[in-house]
N, C-alpha and C positions, 0 to 999 in steps of 0.2 A: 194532266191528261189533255191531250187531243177533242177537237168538239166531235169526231165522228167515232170518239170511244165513251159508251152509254155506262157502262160499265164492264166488269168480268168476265170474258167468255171465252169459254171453249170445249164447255159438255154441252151436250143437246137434251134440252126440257127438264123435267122438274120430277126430279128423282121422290120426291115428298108429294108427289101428287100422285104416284105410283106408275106412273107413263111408262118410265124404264128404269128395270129393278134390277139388271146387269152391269156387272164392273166393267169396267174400261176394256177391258182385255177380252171381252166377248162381244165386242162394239160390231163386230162383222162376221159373226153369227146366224145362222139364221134367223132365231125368235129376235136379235137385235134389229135386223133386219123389218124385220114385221111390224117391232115398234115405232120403227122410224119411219116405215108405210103408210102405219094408222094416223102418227102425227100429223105426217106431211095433208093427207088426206081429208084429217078435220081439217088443219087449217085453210087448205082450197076450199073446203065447202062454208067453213068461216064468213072466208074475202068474198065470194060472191056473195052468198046470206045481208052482206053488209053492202053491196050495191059495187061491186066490182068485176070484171069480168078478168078471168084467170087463165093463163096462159103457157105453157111449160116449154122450157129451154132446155140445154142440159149443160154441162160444167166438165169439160174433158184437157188432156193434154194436148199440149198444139208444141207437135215438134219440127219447128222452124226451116231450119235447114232440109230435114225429109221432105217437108210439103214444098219447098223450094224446090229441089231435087227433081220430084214428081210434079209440076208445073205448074202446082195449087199456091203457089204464092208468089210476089214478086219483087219482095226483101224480105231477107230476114233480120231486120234492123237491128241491126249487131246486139245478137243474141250474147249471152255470156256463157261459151262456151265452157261444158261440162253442167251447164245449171237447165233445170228443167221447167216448160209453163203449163198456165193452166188458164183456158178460155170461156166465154160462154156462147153458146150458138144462141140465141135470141131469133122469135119471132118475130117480123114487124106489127105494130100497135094494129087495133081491128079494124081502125079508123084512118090507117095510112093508107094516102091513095100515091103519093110517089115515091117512085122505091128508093134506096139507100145510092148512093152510088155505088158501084160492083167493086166488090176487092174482095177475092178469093183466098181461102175460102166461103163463104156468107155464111152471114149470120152472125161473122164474130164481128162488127161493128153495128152498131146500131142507132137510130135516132129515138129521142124518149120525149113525149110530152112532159109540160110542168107539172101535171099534178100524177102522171104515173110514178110506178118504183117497183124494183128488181128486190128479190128476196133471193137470197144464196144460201142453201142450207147442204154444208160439206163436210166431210170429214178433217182431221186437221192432217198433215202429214207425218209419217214419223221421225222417228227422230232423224234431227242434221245438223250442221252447222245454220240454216240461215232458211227461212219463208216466209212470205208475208202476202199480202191481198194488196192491190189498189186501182181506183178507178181510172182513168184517162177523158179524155179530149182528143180525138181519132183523127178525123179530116173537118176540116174548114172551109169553105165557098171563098174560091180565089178571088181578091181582089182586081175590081174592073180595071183596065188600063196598067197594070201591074207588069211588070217584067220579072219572074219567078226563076228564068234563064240559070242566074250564077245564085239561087240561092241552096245552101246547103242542106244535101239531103230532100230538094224537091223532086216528087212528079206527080204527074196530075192524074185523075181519075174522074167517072162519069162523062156524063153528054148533057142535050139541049134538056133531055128529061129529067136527069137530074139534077143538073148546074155541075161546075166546074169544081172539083176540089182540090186540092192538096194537104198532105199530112204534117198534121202539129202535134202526135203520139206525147201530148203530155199530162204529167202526173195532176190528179186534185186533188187536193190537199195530203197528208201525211199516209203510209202506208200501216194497214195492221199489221202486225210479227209478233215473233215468239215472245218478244221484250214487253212489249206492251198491249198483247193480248187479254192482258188479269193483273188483279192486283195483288191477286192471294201466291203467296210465295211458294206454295205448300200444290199448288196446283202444277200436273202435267199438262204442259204447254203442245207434248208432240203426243195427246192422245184424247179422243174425244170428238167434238163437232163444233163448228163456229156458224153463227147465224149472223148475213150482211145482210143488211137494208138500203138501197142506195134511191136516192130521189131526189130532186128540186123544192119540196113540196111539203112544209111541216106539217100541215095539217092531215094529207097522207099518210107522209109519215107515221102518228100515234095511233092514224086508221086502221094501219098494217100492225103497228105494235102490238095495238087491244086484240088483235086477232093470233101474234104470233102467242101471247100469253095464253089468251082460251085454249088454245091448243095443246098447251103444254110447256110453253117455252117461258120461264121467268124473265123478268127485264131485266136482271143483270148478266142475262147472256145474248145480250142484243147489241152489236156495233151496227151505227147509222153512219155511211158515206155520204154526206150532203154533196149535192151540187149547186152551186149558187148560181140562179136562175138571172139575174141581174149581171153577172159576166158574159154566160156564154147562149148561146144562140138556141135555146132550144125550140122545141115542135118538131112534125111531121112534114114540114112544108120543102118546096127548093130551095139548097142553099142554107138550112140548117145544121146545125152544127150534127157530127155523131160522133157516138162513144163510146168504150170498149176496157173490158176490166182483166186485169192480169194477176196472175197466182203465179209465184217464182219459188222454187225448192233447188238448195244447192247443198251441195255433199252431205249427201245422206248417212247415214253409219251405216249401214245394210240395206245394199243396193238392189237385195233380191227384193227385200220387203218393200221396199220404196217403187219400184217395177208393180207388183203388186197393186199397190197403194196406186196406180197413176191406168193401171189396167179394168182397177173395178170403178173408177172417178166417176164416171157418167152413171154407173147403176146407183152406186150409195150417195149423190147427189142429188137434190134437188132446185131448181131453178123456175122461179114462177114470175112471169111480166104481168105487172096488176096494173087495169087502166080501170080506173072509174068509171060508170057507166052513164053517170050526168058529172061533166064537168065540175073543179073543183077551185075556190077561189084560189086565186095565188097568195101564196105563204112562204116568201122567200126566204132561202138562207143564205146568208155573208159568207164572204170570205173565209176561210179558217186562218185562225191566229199557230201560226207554226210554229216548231220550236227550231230557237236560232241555232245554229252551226255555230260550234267552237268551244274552246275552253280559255282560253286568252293564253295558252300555253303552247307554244312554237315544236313542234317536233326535235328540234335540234338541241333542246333544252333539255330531253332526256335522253341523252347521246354525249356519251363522251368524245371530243375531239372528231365531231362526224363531218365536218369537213376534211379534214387529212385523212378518213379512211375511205373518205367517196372519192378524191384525188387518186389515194393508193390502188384500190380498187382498179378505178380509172386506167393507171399506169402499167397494172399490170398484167390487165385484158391487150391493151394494146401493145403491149412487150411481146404478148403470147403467140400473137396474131396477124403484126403489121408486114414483117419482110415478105410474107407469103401473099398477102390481101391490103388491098385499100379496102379503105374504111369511109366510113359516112356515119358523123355520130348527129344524131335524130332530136331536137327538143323536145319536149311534153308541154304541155297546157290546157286549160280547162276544155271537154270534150263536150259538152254539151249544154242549153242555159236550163235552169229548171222551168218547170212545163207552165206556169202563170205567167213568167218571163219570154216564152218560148208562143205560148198562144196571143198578146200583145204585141209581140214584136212577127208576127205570123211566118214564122220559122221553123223546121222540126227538131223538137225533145230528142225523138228516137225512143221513146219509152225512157224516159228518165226517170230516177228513182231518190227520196231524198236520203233514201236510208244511208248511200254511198257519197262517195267522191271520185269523178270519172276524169282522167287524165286519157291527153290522145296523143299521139304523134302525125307531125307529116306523113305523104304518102313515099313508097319506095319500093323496087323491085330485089326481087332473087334473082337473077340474070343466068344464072346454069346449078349445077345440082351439088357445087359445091360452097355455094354462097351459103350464110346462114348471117343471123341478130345474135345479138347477146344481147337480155336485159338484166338490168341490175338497179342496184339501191338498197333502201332505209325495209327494211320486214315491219311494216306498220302494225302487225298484231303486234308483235315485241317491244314497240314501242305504251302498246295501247291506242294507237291514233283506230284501229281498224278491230272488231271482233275474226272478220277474213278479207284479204285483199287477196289480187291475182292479175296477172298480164292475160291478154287473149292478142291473138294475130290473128286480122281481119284482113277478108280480100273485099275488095268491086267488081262491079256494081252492086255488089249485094249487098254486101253488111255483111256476110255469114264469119262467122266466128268459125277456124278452124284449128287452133292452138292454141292450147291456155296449161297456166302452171299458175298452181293454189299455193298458197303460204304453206300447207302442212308439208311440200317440198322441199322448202326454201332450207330448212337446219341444215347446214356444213357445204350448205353450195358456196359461200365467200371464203371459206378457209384458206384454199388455197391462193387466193388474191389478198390475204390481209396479214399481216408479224402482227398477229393478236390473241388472245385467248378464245378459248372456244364461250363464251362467254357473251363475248365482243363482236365476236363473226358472227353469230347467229341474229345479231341485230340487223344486218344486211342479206344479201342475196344475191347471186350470182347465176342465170342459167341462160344457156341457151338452144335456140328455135334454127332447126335445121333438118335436110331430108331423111340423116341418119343418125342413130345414135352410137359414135362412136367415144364417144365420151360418156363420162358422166355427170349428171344433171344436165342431160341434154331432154326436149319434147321433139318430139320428130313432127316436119310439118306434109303433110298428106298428099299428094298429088289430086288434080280433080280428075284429069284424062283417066278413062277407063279404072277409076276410083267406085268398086263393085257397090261401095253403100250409096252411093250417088254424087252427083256431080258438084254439089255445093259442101262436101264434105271437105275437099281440100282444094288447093290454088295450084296452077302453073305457073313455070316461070314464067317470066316477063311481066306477072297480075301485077295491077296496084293493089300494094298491102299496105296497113295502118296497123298500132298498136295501141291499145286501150288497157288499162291500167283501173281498176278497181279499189276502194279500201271501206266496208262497210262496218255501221257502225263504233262509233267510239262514245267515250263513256257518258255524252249528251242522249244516247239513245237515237242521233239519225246520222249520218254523214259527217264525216271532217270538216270544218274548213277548209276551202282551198287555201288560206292563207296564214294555215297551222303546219301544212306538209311539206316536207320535201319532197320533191319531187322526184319521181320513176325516170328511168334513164336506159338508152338504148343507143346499140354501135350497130351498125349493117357493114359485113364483110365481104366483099367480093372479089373471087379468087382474083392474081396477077394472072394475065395473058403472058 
């Protein structure tokens, strides 16, 4: 186990203390409702009782691209399109007198004294393929004398009153998910409530704990997100570090419920900023000890002869396609460093996550409306390297993610590029990202011009677009190796004049 997992959780309170005497499936209820009122309730009046002053946020979905659209944001650092988040709007501390630098929305980044801590009490989502929780490391006070010009993924934010930042959107330490959520096998992972504790500040910490218990909440449904106060920059002051927590849900099984689920967020949530009312010594926490990426086992090891069908493949996209179109066939390579890597070297994660392995491409145009990509390769679920992987096609300056294809597409897309059995094809994938679909396994890619859901919803020609490649979880429980895969592979076709 991870040190920011205390133990098991994912009901809310202590069903044996009679708090709540409802099954799972009336969790959002009204009398459910009520009990989660009264919870939340004692334990505010707990944390102050106990010499803290309490403070309520709220826990909603943040959809990237829309707020983008609408002028409320100004990346949406490549979102993974099709997958949904979840934010928290946060107070500033009582005792902050300079404010955050500005990055709109507000409220979703925050700076946190050492001995404050966020208490997240949420539902979980239902069922999907893939969600998890985890904290970040937001923006950073640019280094003096510093030339930021050519670095990737920079731009600055605030003034003289806040100091200068720039964003380093990376991960701390390991994300919670459905996997390691609990330890009891026997438990619903997509039903219930999780309670997150996140702080600098151990001795906090157990302040909060002793209070989440009075209230109802046993300690084995308590996950604690440390932040180790000895990395990064905390306080209220200029030029402190802020920080920002993300909830990610991807292919839901029923998308109404899931709607639902992301529509009621902010009522059946609760969010409380506890700052101590006298100062509290420091009680730092280390580093987390991660779990390493990999299995010592090469993807290509459980593949028959996957070079001569990545070859074939290869040959026969460009048989299909060359008399008509030049081509531009695209590398992949590691897309982003993880976020401890990413905050030392004062560069941006982009929201990076360890649970995956993010592969990118160079950048490259659509040049008229018959241009289109094909991606292809290895179907890392089928391998095992991935529980789900997926391509997205990104434009700029944004990030916005506006095409993506999920592994549960991929069955019989290389058929007809492989003399193999279906068997065999299905180990690979074949699709392509184009304005129409006149093919099949094609994703149509969206125009932004006069694109009615808004204008970061799709690219024009001539945008710079990139592609991003996904494969999360394998059977270590976080991310692949990068040096376990094969790599994702991509041709840009652009008609003959």
């Amino acid at each position: 186990m991870t040190s920011h997992k205390l133990g098991s959780l994912f009901l809310l309170g202590m069903l044996t203390a009679g708090i709540f005497t409802l099954p799972h499936t009336t969790l959002h209820t009204k009398a459910a409702a009520e009990d989660t009122t009264n919870a939340t309730a004692t334990l505010k009046t707990g944390l102050e009782n106990a010499g803290f002053t309490v403070q309520q946020g709220s826990f909603y979905e943040l959809d990237t691209i829309k707020e983008a659209s609408e002028g409320r944001l100004m990346s949406c650092f490549g979102n993974n399109a099709g997958s949904s988040y979840m934010v928290f709007n946060l107070p500033s501390a009582p005792d902050q007198e300079i404010p955050n630098p500005r990055f709109l929305p507000d409220g979703w980044q925050y700076k946190l004294r050492e001995d404050e801590a966020i208490v997240l009490i949420t539902p979980l989502p239902p069922k999907c393929k893939y969600y998890s929780f985890i904290n970040y490391i937001m923006f950073t006070e640019q280094k003096a004398g510093k030339d930021y010009t050519n670095e990737k993924g920079f731009f600055s934010t605030g003034d003289e009153t806040t100091g200068l930042y720039h964003p380093i959107f990376g991960s701390i330490g390991e994300p919670l998910n459905m996997q390691n959520i609990s330890d009891d096998p026997s438990m619903d992972v997509f039903s219930g409530t999780v309670v997150i504790v996140i702080s600098a500040n151990q001795t906090t910490t157990e302040s909060v704990r002793a209070q989440l218990q009075a209230a109802g909440y046993s300690d084995d449904r308590i996950h604690v997100m440390p932040i180790p106060s000895g990395t990064y920059q905390m306080g209220l002051e200029k030029g402190d570090d802020t920080f920002c927590f993300l909830g990610r849900v991807s292919q839901p099984e029923d998308a109404a419920l899931c709607s639902d689920y992301f529509a009621s967020l902010s009522e059946t949530s609760t969010v409380y900023r506890v700052t101590p009312e006298e100062e509290t010594a420091s009680a730092p926490y280390e580093n987390e000890t991660l779990t390493p990426r990999g299995t010592g086992i090469h993807e290509s090891a459980r593949l028959d002869n996957a070079r001569q069908h990545l070859d074939e493949i290869r040959s026969a996209i460009l048989q299909n396609y060359q008399d008509d179109y030049d081509y531009e066939e695209l590398r992949t390579d590691i897309a982003v460093p993880e976020g401890l890597t990413a905050y030392f070297n004062d560069t941006n994660a982009q929201g990076d996550n360890r649970d995956t392995a993010y592969l990118m491409t160079p950048d490259f145009t659509l040049q008229s409306d018959e241009d289109f990509v094909i991606v292809y390769g290895v179907n890392h679920t089928a391998t095992g390297k991935a529980q789900y992987s997926n391509a997205v096609l990104y434009s700029r300056p944004m990030l916005n993610g506006i095409c993506s294809v999920y592994d549960s597409l991929f069955p019989g897309s290389a058929a007809a590029f492989l003399n193999a059995d279906s068997k065999t094809t299905d180990q690979y994938y074949v699709y392509k990202m184009a304005r129409t679909e006149e093919e099949p396994y094609t994703a149509c890619i969206e125009y932004s011009t006069g694109n009615e859901k808004g204008v970061y919803y799709g690219a024009d020609n001539n945008t710079p677009l990139f592609l991003a490649f996904r494969a999360y979880l394998d059977e270590t429980g976080v991310g692949s190796s990068y040096y376990e895969l094969l790599y994702d592979r991509a041709i840009v076709f652009h008609k003959k004049q």
